[in-house]
C-alpha positions in Angstrom: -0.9 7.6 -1.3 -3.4 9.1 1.3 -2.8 7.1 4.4 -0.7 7.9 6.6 0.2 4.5 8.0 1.3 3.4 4.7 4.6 5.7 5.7 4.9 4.3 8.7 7.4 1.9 7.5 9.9 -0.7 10.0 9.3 1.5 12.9 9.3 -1.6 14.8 12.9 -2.5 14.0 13.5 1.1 15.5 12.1 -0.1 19.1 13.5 -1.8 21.9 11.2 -5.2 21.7 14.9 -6.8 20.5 13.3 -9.5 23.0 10.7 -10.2 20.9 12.7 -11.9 17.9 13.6 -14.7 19.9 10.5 -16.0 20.7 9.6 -19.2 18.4 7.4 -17.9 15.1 4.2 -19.3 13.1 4.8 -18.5 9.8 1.0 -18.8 8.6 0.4 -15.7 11.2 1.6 -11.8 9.3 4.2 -10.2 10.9 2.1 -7.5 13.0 -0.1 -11.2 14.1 3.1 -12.3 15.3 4.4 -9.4 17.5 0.8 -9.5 18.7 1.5 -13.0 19.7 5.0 -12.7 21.5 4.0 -9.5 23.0 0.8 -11.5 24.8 3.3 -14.2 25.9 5.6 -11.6 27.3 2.9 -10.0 29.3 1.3 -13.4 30.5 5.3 -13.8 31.9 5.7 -10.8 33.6 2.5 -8.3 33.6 4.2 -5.3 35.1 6.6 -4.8 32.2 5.6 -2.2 30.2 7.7 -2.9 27.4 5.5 -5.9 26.4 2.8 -3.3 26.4 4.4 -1.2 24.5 5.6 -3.9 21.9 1.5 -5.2 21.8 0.5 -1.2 21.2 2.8 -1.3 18.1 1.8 -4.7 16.6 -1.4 -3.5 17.2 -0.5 -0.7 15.3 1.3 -2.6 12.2 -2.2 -4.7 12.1 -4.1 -1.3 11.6 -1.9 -0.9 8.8 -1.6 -4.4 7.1 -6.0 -4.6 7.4 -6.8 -1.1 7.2 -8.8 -1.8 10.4 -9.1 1.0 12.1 -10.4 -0.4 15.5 -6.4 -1.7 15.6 -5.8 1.7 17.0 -7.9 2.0 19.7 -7.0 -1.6 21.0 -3.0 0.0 20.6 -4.7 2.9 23.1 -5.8 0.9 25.6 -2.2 -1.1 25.8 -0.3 2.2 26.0 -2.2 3.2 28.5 -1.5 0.0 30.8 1.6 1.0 29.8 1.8 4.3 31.0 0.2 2.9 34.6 3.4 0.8 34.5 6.0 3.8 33.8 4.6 6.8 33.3 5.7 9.0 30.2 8.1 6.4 29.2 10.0 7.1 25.7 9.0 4.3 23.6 5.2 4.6 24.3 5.1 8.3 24.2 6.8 7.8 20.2 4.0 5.0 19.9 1.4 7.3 20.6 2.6 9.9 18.0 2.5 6.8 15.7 -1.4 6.5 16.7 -1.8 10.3 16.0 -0.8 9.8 12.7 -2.7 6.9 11.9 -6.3 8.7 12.7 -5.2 11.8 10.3 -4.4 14.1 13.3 -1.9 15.7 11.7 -1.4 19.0 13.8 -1.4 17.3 17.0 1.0 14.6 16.3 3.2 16.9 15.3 3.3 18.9 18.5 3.6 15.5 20.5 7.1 14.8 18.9 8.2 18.2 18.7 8.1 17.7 22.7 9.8 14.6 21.5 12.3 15.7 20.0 13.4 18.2 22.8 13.2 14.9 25.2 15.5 13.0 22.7 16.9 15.3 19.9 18.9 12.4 18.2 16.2 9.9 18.0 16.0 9.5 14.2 11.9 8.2 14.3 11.0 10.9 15.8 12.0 13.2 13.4 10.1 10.6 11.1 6.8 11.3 12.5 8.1 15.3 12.3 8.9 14.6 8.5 5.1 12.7 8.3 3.1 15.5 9.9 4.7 18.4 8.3 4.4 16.9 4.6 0.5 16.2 5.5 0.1 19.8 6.9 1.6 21.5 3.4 5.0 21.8 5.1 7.5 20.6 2.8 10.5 22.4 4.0 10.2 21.6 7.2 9.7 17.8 6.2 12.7 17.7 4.2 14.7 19.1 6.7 13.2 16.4 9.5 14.1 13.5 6.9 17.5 14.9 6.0 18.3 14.9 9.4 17.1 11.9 10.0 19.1 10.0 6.7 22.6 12.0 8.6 21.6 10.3 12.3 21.6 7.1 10.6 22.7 6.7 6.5 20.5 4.4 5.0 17.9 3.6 7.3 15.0 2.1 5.9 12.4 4.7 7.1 13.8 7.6 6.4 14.4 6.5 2.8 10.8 5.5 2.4 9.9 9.1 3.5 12.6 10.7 1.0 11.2 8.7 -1.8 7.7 10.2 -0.8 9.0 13.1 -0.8 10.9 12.9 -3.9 7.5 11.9 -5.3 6.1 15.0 -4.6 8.3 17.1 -5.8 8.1 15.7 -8.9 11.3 13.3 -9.2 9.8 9.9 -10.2 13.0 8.3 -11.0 14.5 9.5 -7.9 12.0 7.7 -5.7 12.2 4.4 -7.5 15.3 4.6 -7.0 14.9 4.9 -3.2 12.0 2.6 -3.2 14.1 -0.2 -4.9 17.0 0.8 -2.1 14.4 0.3 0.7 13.1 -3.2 -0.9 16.4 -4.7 -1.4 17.1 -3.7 2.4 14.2 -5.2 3.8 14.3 -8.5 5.8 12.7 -11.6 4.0 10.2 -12.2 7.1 9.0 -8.6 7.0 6.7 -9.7 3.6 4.1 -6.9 4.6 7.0 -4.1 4.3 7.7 -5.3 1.2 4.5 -6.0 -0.5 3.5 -2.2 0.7 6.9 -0.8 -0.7 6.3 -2.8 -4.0 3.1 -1.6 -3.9 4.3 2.3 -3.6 6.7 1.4 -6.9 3.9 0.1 -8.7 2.4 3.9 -7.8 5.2 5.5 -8.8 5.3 3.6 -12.1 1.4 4.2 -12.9 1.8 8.4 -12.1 3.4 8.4 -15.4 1.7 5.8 -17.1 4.1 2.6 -16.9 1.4 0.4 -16.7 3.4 -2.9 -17.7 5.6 -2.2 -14.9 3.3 -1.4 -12.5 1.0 -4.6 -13.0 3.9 -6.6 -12.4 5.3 -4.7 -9.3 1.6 -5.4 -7.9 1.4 -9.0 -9.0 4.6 -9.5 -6.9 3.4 -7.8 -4.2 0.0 -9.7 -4.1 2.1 -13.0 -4.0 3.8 -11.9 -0.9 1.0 -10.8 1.2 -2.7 -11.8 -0.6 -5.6 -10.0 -0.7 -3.6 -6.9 0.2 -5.8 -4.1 0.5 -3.0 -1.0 -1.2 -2.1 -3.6 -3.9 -5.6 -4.3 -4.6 -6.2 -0.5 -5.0 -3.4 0.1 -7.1 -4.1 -3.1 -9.9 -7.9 -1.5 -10.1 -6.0 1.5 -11.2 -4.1 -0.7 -13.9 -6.9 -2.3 -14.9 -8.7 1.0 -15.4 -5.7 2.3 -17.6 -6.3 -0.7 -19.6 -10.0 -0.3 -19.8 -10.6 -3.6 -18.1 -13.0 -2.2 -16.2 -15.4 -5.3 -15.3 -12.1 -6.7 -13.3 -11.2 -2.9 -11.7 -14.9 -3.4 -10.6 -13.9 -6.9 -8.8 -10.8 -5.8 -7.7 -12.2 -2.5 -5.9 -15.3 -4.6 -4.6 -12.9 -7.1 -2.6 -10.7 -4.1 -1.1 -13.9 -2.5 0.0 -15.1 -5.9 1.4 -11.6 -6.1 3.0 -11.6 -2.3 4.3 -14.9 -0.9 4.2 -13.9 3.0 4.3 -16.1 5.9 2.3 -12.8 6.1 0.1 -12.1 3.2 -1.0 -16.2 3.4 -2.2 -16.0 6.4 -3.7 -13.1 4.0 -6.4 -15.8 1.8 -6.9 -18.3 4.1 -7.3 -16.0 6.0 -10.1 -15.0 2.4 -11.8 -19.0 1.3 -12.2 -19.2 4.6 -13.4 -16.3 4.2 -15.9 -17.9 0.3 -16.4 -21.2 1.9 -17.7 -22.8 0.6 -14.9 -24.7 3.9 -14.1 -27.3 2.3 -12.1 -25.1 0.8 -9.6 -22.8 3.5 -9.6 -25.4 6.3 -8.5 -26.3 3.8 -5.8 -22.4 3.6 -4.4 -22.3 7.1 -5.0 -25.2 8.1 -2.4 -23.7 5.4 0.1 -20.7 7.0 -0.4 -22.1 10.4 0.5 -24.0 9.4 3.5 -20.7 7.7 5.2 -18.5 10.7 3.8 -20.8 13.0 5.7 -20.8 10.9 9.0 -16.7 11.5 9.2 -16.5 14.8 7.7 -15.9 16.7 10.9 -13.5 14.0 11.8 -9.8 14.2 11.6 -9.3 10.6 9.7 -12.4 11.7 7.0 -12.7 11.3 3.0 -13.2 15.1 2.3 -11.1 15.1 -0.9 -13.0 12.7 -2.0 -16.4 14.0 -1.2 -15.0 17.5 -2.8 -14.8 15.9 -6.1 -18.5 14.0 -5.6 -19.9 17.3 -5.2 -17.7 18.9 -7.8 -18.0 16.4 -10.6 -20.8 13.6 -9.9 -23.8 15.5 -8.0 -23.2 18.9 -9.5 -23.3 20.6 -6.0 -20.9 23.5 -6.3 -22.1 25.5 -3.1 -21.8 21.9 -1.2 -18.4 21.1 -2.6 -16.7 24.4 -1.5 -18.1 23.9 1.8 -16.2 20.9 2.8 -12.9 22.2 0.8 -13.2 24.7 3.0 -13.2 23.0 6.1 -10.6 20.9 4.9 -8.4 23.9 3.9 -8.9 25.1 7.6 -7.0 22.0 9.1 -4.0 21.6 6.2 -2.4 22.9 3.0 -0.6 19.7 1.2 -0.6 19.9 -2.2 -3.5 17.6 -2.8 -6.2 19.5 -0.4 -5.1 22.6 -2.2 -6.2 21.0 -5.3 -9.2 20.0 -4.1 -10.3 23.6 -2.5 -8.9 24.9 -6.0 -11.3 22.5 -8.0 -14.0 23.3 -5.5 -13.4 27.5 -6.3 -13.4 26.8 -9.7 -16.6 24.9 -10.1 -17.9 27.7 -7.9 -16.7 30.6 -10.5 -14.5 31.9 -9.0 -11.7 31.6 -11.2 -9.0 33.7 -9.5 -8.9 32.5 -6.2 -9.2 28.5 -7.9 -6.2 29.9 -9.6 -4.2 31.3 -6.6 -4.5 27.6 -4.6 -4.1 25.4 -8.0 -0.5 27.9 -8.5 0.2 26.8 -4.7 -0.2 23.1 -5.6 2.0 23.1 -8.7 4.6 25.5 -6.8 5.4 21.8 -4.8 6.5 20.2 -8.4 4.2 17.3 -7.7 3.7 15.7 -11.5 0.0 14.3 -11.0 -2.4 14.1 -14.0 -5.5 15.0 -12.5 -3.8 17.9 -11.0 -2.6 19.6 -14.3 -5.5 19.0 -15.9 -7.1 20.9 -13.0 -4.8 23.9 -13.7 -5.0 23.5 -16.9 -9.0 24.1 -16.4 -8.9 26.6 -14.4 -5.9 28.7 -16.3 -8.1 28.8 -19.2 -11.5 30.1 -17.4 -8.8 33.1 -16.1 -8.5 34.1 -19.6 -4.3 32.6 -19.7 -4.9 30.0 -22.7 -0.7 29.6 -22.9 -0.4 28.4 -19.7 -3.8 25.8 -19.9 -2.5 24.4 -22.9 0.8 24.2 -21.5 -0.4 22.4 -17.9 -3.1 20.2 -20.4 0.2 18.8 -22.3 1.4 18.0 -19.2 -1.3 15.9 -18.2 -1.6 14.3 -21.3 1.6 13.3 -21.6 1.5 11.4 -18.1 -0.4 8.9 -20.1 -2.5 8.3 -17.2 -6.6 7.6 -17.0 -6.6 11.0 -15.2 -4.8 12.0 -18.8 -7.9 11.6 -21.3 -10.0 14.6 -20.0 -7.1 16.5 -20.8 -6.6 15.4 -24.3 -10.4 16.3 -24.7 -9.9 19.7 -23.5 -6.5 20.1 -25.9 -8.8 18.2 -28.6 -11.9 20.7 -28.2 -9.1 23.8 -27.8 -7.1 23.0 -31.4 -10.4 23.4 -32.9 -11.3 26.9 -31.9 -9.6 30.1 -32.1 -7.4 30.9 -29.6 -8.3 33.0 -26.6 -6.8 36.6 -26.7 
């Protein structure tokens, strides 16, 4: 999953706001609504402690995440810095504020704020959370798995570093291995934390749909949806089951009510692909040039939708010299596996084959099993003249049995009828 905050799991169970849980509860309010709540009454009691501020600044936070409203974190801002005014440089809003960092995308900066952190406090086990979430956005893996080894030996079994081992077991290409920490992390989670689990549900139902357990995943998703409604990542996640099933009328409905929900160029460039994949070609091109013109408003922005606009250029518009541009300046600011795709795709529709190679290689070097990604290398192997290793990456693909796997099979179709390449 691209956002950030979606790994930002039960940091609030990691925080001294213990006084918090004792305050009486409305269960119709989420659980980031309620820490907002008892955080308010906490202040209204006493307005120089800067704990309560703190504690409003991270349900502020967990509200950003549950809505995918992004104005949540620059209300969480203005409480940490009442905060600060309070007690300066105190622990648990300096951590917060890495938290922030992370949720607008700035990747290279939050990661300097808890290195200093970590010095302050080398045995605080989030921190070396937010080290492990930075470093796996900025292409670092082995620096991430060391930060979320380290933090699984401070304290076995604690519920965020196991959500961040399962990420990364994802991307290394054990699928089975991060169900299986997923499904740890669920069972762990307290019943009144129903947004935890619906998001963790939600990553399973992921996992399940990367290789092409569609049955499984619709039900993971259905659970989810029961536990926190109109949930914008489950809502995502069922378009893509609906798309695997060729539903596409109700992957059109689905994606229509997230972007309702969270209006960001990302989730539009989905719906824009699905009415595209509905035959609606009309309305498609229409979400496409929307898409585009709020794309290009963020795309200097640290929390932007570059990938996504790399692939409009590259695939929809036919804009080669436009889609290497951005993949560039994406490229400048990280080097995860999916950027590297995208600036590899963005080479290749440019031409130039070798260098598209040399950053697809990169990207598979991380193991990650994605079906869009093989088929990329796949592609491009076969423009650089290697036809063994296309067809191999192509089989790949296809055998994800993903939606991302049918260009694939058309490639291996048009391939087996034609001589090979010598």
């Amino acid at each position: 999953m691209k956002t950030l905050a979606a790994l930002l799991l039960t940091l609030m169970t990691t925080l001294a706001v213990a006084q918090t849980t004792t305050l009486p509860t409305d269960v119709r309010l989420s659980p980031a609504e309620r820490g907002m709540a008892q955080a308010n009454r906490l202040i209204a009691k006493k307005p120089n402690n800067f704990e309560a501020y703190n504690a409003l600044a991270l349900a502020l936070s967990r509200r950003a995440r549950e809505t995918s409203d992004v104005r949540y974190y620059a209300q969480a801002e203005e409480k940490l810095k009442q905060s600060f005014e309070i007690s300066p440089g105190n622990f648990d809003g300096e951590r917060i504020l890495v938290w922030l960092l992370l949720g607008k995308h700035d990747f290279a900066a939050a990661r300097e704020e808890a290195r200093k952190l970590n010095k302050r406090m080398p045995d605080d086990v989030m921190v070396y959370g937010f080290l492990t979430d930075a470093n796996i956005e900025l292409g670092d893996y082995k620096e991430a798995e060391e930060s979320v080894q380290l933090m699984l030996d401070l304290r076995p079994g604690n519920l965020p570093g196991l959500t961040r081992a399962a990420y990364l077991r994802e991307l290394f290409g054990d699928i089975d291995g991060a169900l299986d920490l997923m499904n740890m992390t669920l069972q762990s989670t307290p019943p009144s934390e129903v947004e935890d689990a619906a998001w963790v549900l939600t990553q399973m139902a992921h996992l399940d749909l990367a290789v092409g357990k569609t049955a499984e995943a619709e039900k993971q998703l259905e659970r989810s949806l029961v536990l926190f409604p109109g949930y914008h990542y489950a809502l995502g996640n069922l378009a893509k089951v609906r798309i695997q099933q060729k539903r596409y009328d109700e992957a059109i409905r689905l994606l229509e009510q997230r972007y309702q929900a969270a209006p960001h160029a990302e989730n539009l460039y989905d719906l824009a692909e699905a009415l595209q994949l509905g035959g609606r070609t009309d309305d498609a091109k229409k979400a496409f040039a929307e898409f585009e013109q709020k794309s290009l408003l963020e795309t200097n922005r640290a929390d932007n939708s570059n990938r996504e606009l790399i692939f409009y250029y590259a695939d929809y518009a036919h804009e080669p010299a436009q889609a290497l541009d951005v993949a560039k300046r994406e490229f400048a600011r990280r080097h995860d596996a999916y950027t590297l795709d995208a600036y590899a795709w963005a080479l290749y529709v440019n031409g130039r084959y070798q260098e598209a190679r040399e950053q697809i290689e990169k990207a598979l070097a991380v193991g990650l099993r994605d079906a869009r990604l093989m088929r990329h290398a796949g592609e491009i192997a076969l423009k650089a003249g290697d036809q063994v290793s296309a067809e191999r990456y192509l089989r790949q693909s296809a055998e994800l049995n993903t939606a991302e796997s049918e260009p694939a099979r058309a490639v291996l179709a048009r391939l087996s009828s034609t001589p090979a390449q010598r």
